[in-house]
PDB file of N, CA, C and O in Angstrom:
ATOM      1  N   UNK A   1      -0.389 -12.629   8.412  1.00  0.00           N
ATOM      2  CA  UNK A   1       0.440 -13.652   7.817  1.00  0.00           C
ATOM      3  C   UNK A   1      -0.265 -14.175   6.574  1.00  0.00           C
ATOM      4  O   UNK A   1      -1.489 -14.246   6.461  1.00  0.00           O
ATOM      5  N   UNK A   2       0.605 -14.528   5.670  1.00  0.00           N
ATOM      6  CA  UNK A   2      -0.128 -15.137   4.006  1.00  0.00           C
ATOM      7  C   UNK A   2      -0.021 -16.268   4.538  1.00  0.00           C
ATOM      8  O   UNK A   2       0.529 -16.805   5.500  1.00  0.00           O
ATOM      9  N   UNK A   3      -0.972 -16.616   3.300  1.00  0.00           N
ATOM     10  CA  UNK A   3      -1.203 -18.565   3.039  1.00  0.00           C
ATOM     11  C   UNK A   3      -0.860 -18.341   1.740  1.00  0.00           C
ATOM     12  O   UNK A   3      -1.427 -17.389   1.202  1.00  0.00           O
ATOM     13  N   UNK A   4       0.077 -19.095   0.966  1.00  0.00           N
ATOM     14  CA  UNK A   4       0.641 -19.811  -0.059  1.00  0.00           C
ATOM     15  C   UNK A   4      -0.218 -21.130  -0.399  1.00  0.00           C
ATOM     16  O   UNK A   4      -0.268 -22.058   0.408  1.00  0.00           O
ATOM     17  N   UNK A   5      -0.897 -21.168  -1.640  1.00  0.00           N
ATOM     18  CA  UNK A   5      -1.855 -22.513  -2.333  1.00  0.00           C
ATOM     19  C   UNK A   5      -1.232 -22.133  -3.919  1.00  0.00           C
ATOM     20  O   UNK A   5      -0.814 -21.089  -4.421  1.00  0.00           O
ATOM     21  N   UNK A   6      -1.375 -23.314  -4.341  1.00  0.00           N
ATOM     22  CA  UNK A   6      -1.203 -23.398  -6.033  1.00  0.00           C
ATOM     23  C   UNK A   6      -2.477 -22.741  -6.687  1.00  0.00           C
ATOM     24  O   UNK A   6      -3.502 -22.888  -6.022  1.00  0.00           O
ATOM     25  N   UNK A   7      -2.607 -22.010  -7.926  1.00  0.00           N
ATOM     26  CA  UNK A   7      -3.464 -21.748  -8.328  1.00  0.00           C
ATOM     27  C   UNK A   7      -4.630 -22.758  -8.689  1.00  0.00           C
ATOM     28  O   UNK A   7      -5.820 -22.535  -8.909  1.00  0.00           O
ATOM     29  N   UNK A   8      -4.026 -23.751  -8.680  1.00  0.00           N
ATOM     30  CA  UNK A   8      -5.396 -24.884  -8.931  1.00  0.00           C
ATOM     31  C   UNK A   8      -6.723 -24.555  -7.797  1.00  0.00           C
ATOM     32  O   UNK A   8      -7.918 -24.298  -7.944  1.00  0.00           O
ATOM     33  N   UNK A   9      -5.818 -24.716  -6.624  1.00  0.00           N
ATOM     34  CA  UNK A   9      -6.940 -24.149  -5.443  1.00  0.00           C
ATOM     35  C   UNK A   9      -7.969 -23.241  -5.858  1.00  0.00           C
ATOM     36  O   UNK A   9      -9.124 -23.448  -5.485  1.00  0.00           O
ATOM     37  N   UNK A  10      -7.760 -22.509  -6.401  1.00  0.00           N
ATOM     38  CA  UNK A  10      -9.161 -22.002  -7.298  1.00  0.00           C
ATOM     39  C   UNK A  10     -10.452 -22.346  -8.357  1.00  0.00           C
ATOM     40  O   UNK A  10     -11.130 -21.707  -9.162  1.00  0.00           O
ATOM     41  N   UNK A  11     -10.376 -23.709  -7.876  1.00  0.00           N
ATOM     42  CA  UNK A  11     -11.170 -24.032  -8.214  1.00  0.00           C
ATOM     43  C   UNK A  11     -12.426 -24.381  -7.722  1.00  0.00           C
ATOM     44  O   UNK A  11     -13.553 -24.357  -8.216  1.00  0.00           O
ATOM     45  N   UNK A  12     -11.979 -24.714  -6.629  1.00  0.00           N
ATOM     46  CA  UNK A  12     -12.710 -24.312  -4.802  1.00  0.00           C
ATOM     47  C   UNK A  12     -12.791 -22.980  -4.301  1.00  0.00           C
ATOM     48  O   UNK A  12     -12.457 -22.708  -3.148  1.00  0.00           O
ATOM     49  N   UNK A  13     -13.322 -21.932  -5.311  1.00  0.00           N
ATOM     50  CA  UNK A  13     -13.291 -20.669  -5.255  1.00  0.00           C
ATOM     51  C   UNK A  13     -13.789 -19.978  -4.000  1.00  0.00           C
ATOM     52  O   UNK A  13     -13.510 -18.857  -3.576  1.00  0.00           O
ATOM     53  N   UNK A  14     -14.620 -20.944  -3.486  1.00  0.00           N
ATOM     54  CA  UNK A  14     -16.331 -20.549  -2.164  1.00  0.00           C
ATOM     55  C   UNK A  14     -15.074 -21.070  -1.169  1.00  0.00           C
ATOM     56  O   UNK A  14     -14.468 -20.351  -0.374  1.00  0.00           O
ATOM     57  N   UNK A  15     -14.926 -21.967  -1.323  1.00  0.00           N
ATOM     58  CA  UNK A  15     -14.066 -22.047  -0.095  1.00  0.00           C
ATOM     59  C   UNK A  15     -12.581 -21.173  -0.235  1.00  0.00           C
ATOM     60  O   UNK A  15     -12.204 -20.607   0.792  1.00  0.00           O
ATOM     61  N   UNK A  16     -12.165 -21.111  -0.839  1.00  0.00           N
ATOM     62  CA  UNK A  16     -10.875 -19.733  -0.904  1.00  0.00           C
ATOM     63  C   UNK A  16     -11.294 -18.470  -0.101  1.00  0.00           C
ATOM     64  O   UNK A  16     -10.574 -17.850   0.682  1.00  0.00           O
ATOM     65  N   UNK A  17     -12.933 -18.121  -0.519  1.00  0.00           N
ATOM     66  CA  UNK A  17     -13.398 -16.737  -0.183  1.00  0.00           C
ATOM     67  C   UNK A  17     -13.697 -17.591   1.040  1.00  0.00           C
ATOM     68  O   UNK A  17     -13.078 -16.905   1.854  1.00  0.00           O
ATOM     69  N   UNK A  18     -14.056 -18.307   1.555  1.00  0.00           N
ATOM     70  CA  UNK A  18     -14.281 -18.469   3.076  1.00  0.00           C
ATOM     71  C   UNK A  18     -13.256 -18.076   4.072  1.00  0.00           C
ATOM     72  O   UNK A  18     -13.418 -17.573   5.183  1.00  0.00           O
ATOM     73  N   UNK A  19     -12.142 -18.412   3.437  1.00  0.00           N
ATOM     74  CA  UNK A  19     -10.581 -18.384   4.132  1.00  0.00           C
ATOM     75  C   UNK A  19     -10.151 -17.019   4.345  1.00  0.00           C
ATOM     76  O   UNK A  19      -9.533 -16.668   5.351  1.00  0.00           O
ATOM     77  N   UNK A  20     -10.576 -16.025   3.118  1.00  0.00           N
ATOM     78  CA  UNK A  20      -9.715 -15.161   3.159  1.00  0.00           C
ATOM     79  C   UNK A  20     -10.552 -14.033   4.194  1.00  0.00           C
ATOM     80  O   UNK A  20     -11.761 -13.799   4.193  1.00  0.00           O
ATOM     81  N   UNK A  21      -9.296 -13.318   5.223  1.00  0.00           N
ATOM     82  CA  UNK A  21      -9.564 -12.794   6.059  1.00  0.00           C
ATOM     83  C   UNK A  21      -8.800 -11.766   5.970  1.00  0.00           C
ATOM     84  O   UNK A  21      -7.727 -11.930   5.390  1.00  0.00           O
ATOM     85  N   UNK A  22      -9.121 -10.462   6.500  1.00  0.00           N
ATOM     86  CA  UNK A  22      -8.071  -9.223   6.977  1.00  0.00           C
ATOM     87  C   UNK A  22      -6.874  -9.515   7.395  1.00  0.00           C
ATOM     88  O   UNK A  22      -6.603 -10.536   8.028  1.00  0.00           O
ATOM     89  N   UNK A  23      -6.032  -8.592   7.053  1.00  0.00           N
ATOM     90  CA  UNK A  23      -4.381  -8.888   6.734  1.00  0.00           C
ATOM     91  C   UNK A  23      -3.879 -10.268   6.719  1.00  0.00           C
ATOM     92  O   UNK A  23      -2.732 -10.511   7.093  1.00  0.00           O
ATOM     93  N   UNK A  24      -4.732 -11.247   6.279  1.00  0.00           N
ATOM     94  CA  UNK A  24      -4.067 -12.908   5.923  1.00  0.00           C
ATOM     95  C   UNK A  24      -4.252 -12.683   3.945  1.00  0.00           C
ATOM     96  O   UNK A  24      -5.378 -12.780   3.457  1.00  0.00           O
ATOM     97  N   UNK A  25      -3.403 -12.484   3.320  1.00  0.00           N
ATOM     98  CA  UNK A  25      -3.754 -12.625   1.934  1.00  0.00           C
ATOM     99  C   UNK A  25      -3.501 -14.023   1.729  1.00  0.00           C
ATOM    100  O   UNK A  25      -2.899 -14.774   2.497  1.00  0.00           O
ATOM    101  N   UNK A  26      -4.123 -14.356   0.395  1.00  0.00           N
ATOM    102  CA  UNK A  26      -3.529 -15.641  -0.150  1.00  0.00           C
ATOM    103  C   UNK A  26      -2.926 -15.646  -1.237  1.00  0.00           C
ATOM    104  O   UNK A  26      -3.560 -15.210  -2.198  1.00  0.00           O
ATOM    105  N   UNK A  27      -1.716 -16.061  -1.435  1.00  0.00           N
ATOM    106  CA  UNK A  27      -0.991 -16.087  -2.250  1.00  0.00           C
ATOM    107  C   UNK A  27      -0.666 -17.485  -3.436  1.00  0.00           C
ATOM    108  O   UNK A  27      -0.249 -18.625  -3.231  1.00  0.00           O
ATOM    109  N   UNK A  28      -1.044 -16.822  -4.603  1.00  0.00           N
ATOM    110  CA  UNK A  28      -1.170 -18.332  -5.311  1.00  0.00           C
ATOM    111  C   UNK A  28       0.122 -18.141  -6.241  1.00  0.00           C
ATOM    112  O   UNK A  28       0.694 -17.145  -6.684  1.00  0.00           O
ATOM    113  N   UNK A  29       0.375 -19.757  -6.365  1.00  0.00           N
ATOM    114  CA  UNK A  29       1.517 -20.050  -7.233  1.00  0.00           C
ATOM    115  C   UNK A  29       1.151 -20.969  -8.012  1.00  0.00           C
ATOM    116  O   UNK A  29       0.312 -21.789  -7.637  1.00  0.00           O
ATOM    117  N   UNK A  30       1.770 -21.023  -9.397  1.00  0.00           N
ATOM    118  CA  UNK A  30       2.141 -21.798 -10.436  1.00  0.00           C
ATOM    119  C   UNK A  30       3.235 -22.296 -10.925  1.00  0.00           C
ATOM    120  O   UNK A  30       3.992 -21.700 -11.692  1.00  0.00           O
ATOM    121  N   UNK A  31       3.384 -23.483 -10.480  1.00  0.00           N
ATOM    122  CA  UNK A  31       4.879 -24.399 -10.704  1.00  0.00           C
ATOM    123  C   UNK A  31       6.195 -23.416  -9.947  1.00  0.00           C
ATOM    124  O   UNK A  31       7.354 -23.288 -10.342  1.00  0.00           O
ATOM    125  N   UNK A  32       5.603 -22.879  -8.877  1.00  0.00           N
ATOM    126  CA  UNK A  32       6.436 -22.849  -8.014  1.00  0.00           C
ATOM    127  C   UNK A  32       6.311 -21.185  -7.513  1.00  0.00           C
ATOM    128  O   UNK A  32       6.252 -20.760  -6.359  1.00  0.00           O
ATOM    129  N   UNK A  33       6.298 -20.592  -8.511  1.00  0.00           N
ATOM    130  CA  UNK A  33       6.447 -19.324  -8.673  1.00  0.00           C
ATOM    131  C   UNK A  33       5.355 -18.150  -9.059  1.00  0.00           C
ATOM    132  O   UNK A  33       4.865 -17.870 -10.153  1.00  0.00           O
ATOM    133  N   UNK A  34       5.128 -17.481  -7.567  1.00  0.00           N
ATOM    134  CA  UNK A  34       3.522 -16.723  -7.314  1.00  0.00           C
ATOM    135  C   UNK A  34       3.455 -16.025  -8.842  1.00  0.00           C
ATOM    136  O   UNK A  34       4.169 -15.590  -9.746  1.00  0.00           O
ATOM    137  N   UNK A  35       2.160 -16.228  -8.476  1.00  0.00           N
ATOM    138  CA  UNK A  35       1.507 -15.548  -9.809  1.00  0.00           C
ATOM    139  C   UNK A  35       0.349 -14.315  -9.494  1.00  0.00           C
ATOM    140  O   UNK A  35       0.034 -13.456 -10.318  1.00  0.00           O
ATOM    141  N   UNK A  36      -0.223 -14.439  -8.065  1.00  0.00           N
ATOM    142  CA  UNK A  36      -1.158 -13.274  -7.808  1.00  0.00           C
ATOM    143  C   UNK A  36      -1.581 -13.902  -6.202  1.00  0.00           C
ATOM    144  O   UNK A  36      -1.415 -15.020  -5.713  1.00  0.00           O
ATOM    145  N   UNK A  37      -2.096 -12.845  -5.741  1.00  0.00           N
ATOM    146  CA  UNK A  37      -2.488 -12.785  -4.197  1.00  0.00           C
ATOM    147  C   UNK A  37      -3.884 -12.047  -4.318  1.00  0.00           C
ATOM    148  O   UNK A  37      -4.272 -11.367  -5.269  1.00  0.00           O
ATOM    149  N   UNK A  38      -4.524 -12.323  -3.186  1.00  0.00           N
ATOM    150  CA  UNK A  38      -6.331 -12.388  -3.293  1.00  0.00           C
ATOM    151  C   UNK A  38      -5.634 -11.732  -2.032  1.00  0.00           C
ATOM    152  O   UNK A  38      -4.534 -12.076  -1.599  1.00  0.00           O
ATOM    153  N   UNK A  39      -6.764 -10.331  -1.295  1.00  0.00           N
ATOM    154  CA  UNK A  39      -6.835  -9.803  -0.415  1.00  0.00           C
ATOM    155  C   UNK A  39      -8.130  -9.400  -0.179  1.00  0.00           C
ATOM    156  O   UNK A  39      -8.963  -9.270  -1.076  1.00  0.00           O
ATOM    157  N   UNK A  40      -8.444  -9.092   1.593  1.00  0.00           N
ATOM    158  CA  UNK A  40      -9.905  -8.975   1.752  1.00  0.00           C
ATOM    159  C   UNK A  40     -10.261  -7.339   0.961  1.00  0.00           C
ATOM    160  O   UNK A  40      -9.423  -6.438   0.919  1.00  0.00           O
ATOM    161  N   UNK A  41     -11.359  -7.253   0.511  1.00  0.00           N
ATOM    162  CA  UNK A  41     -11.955  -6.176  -0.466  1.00  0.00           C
ATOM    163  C   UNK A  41     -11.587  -4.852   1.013  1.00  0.00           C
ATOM    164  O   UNK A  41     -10.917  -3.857   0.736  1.00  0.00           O
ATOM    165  N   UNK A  42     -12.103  -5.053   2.412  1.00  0.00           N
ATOM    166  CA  UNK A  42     -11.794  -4.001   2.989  1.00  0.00           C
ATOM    167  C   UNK A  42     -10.087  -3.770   2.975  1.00  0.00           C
ATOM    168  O   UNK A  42      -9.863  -2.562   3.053  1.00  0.00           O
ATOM    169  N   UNK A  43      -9.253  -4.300   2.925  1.00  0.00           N
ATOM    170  CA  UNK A  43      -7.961  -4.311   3.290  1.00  0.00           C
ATOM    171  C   UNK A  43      -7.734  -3.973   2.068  1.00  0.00           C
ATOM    172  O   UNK A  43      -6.525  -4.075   1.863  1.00  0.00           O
ATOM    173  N   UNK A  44      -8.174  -3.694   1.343  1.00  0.00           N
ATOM    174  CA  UNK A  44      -8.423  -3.657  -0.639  1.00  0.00           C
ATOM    175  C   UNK A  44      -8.564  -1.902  -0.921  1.00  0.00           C
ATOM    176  O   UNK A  44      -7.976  -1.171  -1.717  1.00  0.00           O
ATOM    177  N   UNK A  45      -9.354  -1.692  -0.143  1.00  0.00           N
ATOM    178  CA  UNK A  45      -9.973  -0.230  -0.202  1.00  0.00           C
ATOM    179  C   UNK A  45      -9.078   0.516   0.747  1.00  0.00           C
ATOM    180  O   UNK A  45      -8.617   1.517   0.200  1.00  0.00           O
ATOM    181  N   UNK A  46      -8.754   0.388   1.760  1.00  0.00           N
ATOM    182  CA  UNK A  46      -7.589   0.797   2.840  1.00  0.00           C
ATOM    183  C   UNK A  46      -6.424   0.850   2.020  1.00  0.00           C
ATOM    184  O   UNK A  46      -5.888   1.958   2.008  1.00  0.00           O
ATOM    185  N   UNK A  47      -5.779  -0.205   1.198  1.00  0.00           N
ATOM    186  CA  UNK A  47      -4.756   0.281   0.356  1.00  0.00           C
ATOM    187  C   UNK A  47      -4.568   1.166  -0.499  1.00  0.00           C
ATOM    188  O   UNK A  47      -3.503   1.772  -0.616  1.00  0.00           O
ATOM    189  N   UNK A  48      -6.128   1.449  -1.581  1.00  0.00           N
ATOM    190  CA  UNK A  48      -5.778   2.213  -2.384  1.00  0.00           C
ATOM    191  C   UNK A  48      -6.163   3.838  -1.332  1.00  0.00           C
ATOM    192  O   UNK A  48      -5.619   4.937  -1.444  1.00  0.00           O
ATOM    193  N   UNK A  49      -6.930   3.543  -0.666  1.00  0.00           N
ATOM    194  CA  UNK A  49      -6.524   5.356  -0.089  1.00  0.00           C
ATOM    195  C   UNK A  49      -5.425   5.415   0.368  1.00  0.00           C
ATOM    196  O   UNK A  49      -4.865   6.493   0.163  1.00  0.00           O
ATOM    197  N   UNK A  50      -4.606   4.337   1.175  1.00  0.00           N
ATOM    198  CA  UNK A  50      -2.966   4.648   1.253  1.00  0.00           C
ATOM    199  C   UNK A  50      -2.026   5.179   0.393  1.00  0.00           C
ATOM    200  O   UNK A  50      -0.977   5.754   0.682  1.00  0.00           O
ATOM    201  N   UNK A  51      -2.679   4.838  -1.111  1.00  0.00           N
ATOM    202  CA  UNK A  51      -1.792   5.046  -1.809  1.00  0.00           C
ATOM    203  C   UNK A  51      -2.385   5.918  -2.477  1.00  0.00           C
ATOM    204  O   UNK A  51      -1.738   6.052  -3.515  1.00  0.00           O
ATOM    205  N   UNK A  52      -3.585   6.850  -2.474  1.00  0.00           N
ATOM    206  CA  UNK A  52      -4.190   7.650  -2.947  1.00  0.00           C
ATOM    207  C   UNK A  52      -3.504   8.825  -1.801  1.00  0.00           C
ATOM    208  O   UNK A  52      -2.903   9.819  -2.206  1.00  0.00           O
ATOM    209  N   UNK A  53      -3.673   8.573  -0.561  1.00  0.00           N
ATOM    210  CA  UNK A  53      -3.011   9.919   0.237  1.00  0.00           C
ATOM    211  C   UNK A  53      -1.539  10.233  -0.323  1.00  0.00           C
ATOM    212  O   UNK A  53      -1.150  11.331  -0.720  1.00  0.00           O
ATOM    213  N   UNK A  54      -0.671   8.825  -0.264  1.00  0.00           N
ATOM    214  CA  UNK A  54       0.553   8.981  -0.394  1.00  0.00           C
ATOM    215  C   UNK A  54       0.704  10.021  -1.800  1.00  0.00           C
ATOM    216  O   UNK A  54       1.397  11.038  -1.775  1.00  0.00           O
ATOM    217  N   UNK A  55      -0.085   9.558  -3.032  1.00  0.00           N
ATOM    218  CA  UNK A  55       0.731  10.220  -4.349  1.00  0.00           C
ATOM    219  C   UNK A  55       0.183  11.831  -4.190  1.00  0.00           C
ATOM    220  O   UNK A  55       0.715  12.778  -4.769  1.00  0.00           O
ATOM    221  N   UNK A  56      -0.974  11.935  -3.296  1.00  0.00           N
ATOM    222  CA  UNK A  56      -1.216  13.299  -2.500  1.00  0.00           C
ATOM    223  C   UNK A  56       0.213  14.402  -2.491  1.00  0.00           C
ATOM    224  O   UNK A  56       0.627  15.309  -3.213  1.00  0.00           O
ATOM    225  N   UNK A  57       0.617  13.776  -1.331  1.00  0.00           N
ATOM    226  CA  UNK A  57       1.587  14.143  -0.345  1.00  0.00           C
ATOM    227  C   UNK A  57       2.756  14.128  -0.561  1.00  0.00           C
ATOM    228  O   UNK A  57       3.637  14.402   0.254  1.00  0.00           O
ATOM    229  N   UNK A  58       2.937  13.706  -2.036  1.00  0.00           N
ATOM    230  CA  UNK A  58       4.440  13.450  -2.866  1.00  0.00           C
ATOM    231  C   UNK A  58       4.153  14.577  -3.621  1.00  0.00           C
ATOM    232  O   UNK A  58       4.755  15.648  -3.543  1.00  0.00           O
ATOM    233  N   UNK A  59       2.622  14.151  -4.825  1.00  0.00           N
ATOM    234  CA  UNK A  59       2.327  15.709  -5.205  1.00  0.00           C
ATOM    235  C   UNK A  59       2.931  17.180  -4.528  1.00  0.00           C
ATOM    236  O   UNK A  59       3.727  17.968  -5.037  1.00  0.00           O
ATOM    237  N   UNK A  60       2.454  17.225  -3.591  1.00  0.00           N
ATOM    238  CA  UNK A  60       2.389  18.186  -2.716  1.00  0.00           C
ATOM    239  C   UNK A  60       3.928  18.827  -2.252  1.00  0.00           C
ATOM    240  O   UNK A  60       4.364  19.978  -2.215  1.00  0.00           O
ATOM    241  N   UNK A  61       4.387  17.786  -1.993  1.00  0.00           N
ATOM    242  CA  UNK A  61       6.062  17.571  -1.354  1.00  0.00           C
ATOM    243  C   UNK A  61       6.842  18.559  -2.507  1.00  0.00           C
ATOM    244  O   UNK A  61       7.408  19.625  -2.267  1.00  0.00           O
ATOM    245  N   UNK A  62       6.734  18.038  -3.530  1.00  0.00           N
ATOM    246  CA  UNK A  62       7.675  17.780  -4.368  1.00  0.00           C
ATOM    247  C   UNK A  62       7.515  19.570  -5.299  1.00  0.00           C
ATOM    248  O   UNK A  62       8.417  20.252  -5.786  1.00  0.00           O
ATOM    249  N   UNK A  63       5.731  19.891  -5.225  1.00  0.00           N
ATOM    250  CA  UNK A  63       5.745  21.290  -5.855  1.00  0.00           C
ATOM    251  C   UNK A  63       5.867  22.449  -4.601  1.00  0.00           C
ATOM    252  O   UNK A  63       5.492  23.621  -4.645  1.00  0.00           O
ATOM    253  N   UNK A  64       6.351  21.912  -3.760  1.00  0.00           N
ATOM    254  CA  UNK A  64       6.360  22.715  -2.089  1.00  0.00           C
ATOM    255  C   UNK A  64       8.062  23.671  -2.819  1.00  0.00           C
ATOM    256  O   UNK A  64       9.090  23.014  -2.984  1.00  0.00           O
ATOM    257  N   UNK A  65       8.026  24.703  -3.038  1.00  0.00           N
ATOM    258  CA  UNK A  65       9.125  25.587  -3.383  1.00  0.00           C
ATOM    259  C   UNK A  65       9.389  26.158  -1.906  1.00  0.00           C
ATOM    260  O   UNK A  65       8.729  27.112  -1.493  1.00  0.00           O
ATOM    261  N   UNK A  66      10.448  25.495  -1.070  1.00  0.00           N
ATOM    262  CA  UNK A  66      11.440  26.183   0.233  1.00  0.00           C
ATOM    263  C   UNK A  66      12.085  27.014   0.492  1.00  0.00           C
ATOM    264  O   UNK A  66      12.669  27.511  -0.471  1.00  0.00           O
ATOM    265  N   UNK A  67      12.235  27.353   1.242  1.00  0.00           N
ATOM    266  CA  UNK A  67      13.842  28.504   1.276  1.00  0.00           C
ATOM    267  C   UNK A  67      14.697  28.051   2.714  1.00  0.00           C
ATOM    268  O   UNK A  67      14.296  27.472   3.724  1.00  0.00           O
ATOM    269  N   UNK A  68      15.731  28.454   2.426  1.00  0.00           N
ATOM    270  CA  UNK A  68      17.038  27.616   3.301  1.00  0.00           C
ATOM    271  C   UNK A  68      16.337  28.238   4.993  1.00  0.00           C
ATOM    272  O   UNK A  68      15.466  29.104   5.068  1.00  0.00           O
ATOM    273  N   UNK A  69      16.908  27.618   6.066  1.00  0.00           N
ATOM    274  CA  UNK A  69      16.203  27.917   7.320  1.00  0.00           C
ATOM    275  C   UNK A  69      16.648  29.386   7.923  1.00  0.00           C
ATOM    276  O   UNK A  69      16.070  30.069   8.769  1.00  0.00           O
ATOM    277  N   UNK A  70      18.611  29.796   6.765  1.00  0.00           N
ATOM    278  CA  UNK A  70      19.013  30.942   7.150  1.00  0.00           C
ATOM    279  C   UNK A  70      18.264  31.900   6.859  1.00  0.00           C
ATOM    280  O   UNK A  70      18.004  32.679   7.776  1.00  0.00           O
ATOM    281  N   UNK A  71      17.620  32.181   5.373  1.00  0.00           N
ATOM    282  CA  UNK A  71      16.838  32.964   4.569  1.00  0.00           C
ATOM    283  C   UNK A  71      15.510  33.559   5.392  1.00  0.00           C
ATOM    284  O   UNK A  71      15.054  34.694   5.530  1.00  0.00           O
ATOM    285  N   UNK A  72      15.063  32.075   5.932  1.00  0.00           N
ATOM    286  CA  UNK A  72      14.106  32.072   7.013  1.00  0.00           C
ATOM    287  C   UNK A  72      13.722  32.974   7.934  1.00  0.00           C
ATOM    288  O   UNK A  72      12.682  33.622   8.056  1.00  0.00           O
ATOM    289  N   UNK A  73      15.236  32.891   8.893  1.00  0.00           N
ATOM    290  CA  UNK A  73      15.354  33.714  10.335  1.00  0.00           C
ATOM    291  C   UNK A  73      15.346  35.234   9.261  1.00  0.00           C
ATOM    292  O   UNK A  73      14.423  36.047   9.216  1.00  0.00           O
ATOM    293  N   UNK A  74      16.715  35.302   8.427  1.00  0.00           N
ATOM    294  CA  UNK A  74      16.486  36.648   7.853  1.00  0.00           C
ATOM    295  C   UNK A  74      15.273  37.619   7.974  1.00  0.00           C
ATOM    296  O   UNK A  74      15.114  38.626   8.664  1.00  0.00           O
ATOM    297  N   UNK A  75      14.373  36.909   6.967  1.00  0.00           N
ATOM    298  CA  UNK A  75      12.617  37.607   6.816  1.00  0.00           C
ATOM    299  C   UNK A  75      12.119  37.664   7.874  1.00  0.00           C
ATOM    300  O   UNK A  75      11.102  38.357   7.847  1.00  0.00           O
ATOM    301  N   UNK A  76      12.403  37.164   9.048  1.00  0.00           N
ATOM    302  CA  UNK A  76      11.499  36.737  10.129  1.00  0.00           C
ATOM    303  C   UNK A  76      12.257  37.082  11.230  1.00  0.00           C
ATOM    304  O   UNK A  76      12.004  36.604  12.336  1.00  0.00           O
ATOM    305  N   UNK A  77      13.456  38.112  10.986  1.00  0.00           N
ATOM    306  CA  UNK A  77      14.121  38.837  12.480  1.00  0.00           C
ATOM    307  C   UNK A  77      14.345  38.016  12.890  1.00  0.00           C
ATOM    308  O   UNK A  77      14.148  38.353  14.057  1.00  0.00           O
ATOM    309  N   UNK A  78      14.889  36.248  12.989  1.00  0.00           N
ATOM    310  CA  UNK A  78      15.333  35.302  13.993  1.00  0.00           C
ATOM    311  C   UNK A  78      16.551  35.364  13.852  1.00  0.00           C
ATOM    312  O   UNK A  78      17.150  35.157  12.797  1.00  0.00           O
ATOM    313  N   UNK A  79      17.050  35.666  14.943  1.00  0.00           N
ATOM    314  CA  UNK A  79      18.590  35.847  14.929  1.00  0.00           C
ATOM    315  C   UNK A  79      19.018  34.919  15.909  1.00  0.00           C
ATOM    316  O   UNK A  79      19.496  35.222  17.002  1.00  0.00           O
ATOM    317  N   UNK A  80      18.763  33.398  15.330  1.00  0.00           N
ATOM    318  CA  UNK A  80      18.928  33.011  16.640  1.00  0.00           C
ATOM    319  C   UNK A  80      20.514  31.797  16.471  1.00  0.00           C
ATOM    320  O   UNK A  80      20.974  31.240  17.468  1.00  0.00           O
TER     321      UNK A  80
END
């Protein structure tokens, strides 16, 4: 779950980093409307390999050249 503080709260920076914990981000706003979120550095590093596997696996997906499942059985005697 987030915590929502105004960006002023940063000014109490030591205590911000005291607060912030694994999957609790904090989310700061200015006159109402977020402006940036602080997350723990491990939950930090876990994201970008998430998103380092993911553009992987899209890579991958996307230059993957298929053939229909009929074509398939064809080459492969499945007559099923």
């Amino acid at each position: 779950m987030s915590e929502v503080k105004p960006l002023s709260s940063l000014r109490n920076y030591t205590k911000i980093f005291n607060e912030l914990k694994p999957g609790h981000p904090i989310i700061f706003t200015k006159n109402g409307n977020e402006v940036g979120t602080l997350i723990d550095s491990k939950e930090w590093n876990k994201l970008q390999s998430e998103m380092r596997l993911i553009k992987e696996l899209t890579r991958e997906d996307n230059s993957f050249d298929g053939i229909s499942l009929k074509e398939f059985r064809k080459n492969h005697n499945h007559n099923v």
